[in-house]
Backbone as JSON, one array per atom type, in Angstrom:
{
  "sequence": "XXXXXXXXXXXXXXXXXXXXXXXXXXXXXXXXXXXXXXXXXXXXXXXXXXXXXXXXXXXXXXXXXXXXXXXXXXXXXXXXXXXXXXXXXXXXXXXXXXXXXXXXXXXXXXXXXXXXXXXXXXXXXXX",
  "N": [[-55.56, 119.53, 10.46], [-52.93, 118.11, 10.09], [-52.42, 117.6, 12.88], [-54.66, 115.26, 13.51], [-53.5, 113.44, 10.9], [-51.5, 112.59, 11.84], [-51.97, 111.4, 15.02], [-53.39, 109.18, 13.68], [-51.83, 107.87, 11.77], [-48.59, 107.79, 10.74], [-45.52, 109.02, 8.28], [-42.4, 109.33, 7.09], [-41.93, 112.54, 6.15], [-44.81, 113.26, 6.15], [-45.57, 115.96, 7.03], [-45.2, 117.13, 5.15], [-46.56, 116.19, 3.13], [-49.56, 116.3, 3.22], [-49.95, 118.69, 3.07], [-49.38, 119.57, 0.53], [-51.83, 117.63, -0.13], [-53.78, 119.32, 0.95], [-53.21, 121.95, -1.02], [-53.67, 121.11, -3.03], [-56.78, 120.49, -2.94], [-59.95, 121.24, -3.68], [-62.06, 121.78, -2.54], [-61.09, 122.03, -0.27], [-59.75, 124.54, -0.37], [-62.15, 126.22, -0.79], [-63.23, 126.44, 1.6], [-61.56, 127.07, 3.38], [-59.84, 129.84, 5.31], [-59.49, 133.11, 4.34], [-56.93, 135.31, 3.06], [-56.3, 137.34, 5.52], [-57.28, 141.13, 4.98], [-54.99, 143.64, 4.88], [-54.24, 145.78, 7.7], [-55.62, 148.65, 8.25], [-54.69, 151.9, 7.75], [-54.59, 154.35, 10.25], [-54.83, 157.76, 9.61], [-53.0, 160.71, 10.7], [-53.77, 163.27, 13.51], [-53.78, 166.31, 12.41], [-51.56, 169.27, 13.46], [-52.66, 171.92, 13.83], [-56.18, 173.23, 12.74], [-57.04, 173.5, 9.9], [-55.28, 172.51, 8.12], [-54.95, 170.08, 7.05], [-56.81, 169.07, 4.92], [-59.71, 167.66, 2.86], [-61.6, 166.85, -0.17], [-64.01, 165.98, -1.97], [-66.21, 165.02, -4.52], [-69.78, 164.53, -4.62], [-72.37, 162.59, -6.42], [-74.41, 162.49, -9.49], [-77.11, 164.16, -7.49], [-80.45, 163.25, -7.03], [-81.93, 166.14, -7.66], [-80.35, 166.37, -10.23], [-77.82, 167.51, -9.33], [-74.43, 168.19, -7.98], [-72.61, 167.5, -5.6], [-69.81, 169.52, -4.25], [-67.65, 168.08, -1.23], [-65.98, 169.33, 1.15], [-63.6, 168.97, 3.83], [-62.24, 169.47, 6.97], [-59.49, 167.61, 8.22], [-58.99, 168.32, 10.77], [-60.39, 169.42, 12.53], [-63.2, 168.75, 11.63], [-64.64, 170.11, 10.43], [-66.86, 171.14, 7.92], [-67.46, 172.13, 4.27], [-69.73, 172.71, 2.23], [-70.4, 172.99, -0.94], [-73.3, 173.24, -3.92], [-73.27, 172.16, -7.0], [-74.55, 172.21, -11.16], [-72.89, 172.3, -12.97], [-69.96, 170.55, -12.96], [-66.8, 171.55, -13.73], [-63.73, 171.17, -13.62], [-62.68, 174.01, -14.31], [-64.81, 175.37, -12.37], [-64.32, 174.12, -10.55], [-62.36, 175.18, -9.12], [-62.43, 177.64, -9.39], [-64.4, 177.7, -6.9], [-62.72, 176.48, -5.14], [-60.8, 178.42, -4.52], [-62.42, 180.67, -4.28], [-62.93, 179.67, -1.32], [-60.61, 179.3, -0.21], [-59.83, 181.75, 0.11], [-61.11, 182.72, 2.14], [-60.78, 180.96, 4.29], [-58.25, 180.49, 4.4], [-55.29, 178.97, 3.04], [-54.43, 175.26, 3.03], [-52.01, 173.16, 3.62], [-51.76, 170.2, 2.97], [-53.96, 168.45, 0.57], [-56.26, 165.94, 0.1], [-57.38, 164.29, -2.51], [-59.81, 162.03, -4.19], [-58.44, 161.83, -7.38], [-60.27, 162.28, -8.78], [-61.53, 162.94, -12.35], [-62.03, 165.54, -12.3], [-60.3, 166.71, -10.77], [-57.68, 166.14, -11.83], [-57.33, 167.05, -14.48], [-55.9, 168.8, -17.04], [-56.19, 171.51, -17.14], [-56.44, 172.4, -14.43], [-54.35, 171.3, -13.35], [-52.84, 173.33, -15.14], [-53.54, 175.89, -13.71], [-52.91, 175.63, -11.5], [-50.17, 176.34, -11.44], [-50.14, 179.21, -11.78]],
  "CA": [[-55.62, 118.33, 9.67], [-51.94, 117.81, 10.63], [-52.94, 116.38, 13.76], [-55.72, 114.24, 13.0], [-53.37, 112.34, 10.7], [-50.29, 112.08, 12.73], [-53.04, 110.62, 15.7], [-53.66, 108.06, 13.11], [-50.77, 106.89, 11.01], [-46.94, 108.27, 10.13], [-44.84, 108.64, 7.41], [-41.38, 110.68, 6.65], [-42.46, 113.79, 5.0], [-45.85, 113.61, 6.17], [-46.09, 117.23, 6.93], [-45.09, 118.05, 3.49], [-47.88, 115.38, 2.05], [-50.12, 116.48, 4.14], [-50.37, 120.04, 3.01], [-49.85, 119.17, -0.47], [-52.96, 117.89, -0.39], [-54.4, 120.34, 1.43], [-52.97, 122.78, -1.41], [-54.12, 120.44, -4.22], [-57.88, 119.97, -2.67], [-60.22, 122.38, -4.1], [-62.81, 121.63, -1.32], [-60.39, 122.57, 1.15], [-59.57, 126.24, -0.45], [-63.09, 127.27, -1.06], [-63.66, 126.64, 2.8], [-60.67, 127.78, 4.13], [-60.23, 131.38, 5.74], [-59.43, 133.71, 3.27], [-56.12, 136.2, 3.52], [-57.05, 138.7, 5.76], [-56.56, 142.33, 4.7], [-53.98, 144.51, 5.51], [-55.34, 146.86, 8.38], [-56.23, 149.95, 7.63], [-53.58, 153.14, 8.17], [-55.4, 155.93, 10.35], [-54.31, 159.34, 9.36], [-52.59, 160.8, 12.15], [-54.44, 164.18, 13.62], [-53.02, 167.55, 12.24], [-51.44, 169.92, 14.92], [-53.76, 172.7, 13.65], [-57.22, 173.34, 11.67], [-56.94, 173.74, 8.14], [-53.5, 172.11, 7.91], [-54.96, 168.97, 6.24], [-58.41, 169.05, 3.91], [-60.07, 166.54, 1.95], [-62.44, 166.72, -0.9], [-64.54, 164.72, -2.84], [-67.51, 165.29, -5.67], [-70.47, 163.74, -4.87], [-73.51, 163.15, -7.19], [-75.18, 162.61, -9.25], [-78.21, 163.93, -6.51], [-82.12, 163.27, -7.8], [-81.81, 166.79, -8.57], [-79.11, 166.44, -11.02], [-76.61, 168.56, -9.64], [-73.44, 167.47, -7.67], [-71.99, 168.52, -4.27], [-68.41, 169.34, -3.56], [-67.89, 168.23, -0.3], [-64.75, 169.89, 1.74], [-63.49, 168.35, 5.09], [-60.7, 169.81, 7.6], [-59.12, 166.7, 9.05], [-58.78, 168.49, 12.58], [-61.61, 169.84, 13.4], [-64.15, 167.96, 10.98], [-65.35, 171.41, 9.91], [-67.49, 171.17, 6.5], [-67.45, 173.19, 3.06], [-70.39, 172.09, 0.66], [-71.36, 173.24, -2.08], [-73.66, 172.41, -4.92], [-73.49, 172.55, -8.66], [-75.22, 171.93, -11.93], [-72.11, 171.86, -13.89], [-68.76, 169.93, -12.13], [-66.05, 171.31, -14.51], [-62.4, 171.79, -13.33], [-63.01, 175.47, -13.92], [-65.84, 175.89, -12.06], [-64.03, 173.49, -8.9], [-60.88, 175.7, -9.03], [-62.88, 179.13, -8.83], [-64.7, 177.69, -5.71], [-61.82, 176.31, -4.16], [-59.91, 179.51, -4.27], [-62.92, 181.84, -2.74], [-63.12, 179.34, 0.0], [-59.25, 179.35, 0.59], [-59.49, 183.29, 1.0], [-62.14, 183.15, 3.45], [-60.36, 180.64, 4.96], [-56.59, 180.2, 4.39], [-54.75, 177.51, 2.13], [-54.17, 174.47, 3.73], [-51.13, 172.75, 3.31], [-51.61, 169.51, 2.15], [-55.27, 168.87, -0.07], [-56.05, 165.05, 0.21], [-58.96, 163.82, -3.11], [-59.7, 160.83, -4.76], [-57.83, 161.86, -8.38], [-61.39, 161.99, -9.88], [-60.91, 163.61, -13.21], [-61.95, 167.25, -12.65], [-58.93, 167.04, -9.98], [-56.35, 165.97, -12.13], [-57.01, 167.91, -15.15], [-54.72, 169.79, -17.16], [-56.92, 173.2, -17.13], [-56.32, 172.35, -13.28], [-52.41, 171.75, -13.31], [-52.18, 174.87, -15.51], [-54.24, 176.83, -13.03], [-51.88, 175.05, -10.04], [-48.78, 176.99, -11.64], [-50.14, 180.22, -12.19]],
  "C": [[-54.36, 117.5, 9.9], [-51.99, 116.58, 11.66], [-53.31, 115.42, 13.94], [-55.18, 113.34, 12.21], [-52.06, 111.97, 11.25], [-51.33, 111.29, 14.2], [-53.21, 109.57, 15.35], [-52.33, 107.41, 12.8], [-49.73, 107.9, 10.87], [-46.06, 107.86, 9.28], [-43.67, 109.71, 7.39], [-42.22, 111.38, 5.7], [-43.96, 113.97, 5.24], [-46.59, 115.24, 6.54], [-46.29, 117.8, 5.67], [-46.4, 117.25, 2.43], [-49.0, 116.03, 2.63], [-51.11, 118.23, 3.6], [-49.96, 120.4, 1.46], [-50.64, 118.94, -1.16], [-53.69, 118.57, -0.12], [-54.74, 121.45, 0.23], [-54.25, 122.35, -2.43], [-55.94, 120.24, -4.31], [-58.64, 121.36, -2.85], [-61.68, 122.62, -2.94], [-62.48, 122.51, -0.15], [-60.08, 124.16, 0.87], [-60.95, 126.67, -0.7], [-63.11, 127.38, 0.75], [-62.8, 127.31, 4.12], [-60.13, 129.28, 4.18], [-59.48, 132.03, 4.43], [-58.03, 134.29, 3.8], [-56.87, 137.19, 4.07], [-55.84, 139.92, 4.81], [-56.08, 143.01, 5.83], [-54.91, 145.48, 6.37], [-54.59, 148.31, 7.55], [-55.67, 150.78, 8.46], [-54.67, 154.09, 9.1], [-54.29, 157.18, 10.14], [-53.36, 159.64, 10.53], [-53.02, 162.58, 12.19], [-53.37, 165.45, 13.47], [-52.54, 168.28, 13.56], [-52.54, 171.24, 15.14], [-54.65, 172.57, 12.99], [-56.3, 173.88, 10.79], [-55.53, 173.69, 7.76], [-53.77, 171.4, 6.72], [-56.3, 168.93, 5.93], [-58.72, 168.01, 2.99], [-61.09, 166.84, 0.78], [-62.87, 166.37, -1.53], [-65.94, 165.37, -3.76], [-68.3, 164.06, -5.27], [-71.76, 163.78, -5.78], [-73.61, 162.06, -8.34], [-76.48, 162.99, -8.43], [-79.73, 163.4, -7.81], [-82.12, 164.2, -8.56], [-80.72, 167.17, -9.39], [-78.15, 167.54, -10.49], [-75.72, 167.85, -8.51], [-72.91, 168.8, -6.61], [-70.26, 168.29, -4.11], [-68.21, 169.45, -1.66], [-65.84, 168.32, 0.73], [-64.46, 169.54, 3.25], [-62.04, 168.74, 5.96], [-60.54, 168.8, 8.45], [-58.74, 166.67, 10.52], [-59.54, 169.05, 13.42], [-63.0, 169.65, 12.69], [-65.18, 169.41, 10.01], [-65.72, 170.85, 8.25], [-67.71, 172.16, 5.71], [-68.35, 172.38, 2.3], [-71.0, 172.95, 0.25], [-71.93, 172.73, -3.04], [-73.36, 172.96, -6.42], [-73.9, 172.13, -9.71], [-73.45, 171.1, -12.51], [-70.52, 171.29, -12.81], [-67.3, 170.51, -13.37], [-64.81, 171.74, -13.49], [-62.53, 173.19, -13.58], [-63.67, 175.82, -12.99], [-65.16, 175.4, -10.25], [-62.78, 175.07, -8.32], [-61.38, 177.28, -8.54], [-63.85, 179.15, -7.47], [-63.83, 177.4, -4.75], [-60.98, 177.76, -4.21], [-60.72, 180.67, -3.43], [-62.93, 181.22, -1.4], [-61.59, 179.38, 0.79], [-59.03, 180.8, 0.68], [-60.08, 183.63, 2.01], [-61.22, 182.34, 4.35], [-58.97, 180.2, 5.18], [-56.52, 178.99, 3.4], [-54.24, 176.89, 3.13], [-52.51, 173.82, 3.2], [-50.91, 171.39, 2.62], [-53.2, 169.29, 1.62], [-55.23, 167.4, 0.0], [-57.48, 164.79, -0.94], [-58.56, 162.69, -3.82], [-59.38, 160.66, -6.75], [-58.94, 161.65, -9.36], [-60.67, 163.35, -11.2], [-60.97, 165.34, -13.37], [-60.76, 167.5, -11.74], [-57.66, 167.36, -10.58], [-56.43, 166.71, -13.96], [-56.08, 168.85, -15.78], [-54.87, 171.07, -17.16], [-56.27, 173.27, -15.31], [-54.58, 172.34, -12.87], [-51.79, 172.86, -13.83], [-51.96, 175.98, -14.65], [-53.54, 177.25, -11.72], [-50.75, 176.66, -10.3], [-49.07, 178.59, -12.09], [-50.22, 181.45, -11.0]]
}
């Protein structure tokens, strides 16, 4: 738009009028590009399996019951299970037979849903 009116006519300060109105024109911000977003971090790949794990609750299913679904960030390996009931007890006594079958990982990566962050679950942490 700059252009187009320096092409035409000139004034001191016309950059600064210029984009003034630009600011001021409500035309001009619905149509104009948006902020992009910030890109998006990738992880960076563990040196071994079962270093770095993820897990998430999904569910509701149709048949009412809810899958914990377990993910090793280095070799995509999968842990699901299903369950009726989702309680922080019930996560904590599956995550512990699956970390004897298969080792504790070192860091646990979930989305702070509430059976995660629990205080039955922080107790359970320190015991």
């Amino acid at each position: 738009m700059k252009g187009r009116w320096i092409s035409k006519v000139w004034w001191p300060r016309i950059d600064k009028d210029v984009e003034q109105l630009v600011k001021a024109c409500k035309g001009c911000t619905l149509v104009g590009l948006p902020n992009p977003n910030a890109p998006m971090k990738r992880r960076e790949l563990p040196a071994a399996p079962w270093i770095d794990v993820t897990m998430d609750l999904m569910g509701p299913l149709p048949s009412n019951e809810y899958l914990l679904v377990v993910v090793d960030y280095y070799s995509r390996y999968k842990e699901v299970n299903n369950y009726k009931n989702i309680t922080s007890l019930q996560i904590i006594k599956m995550v512990k037979e699956m970390f004897s079958r298969l080792g504790y990982p070192i860091s646990i990566t979930a989305d702070n849903g509430k059976q995660f962050v629990s205080v039955v679950s922080i107790l359970l942490q320190r015991m």
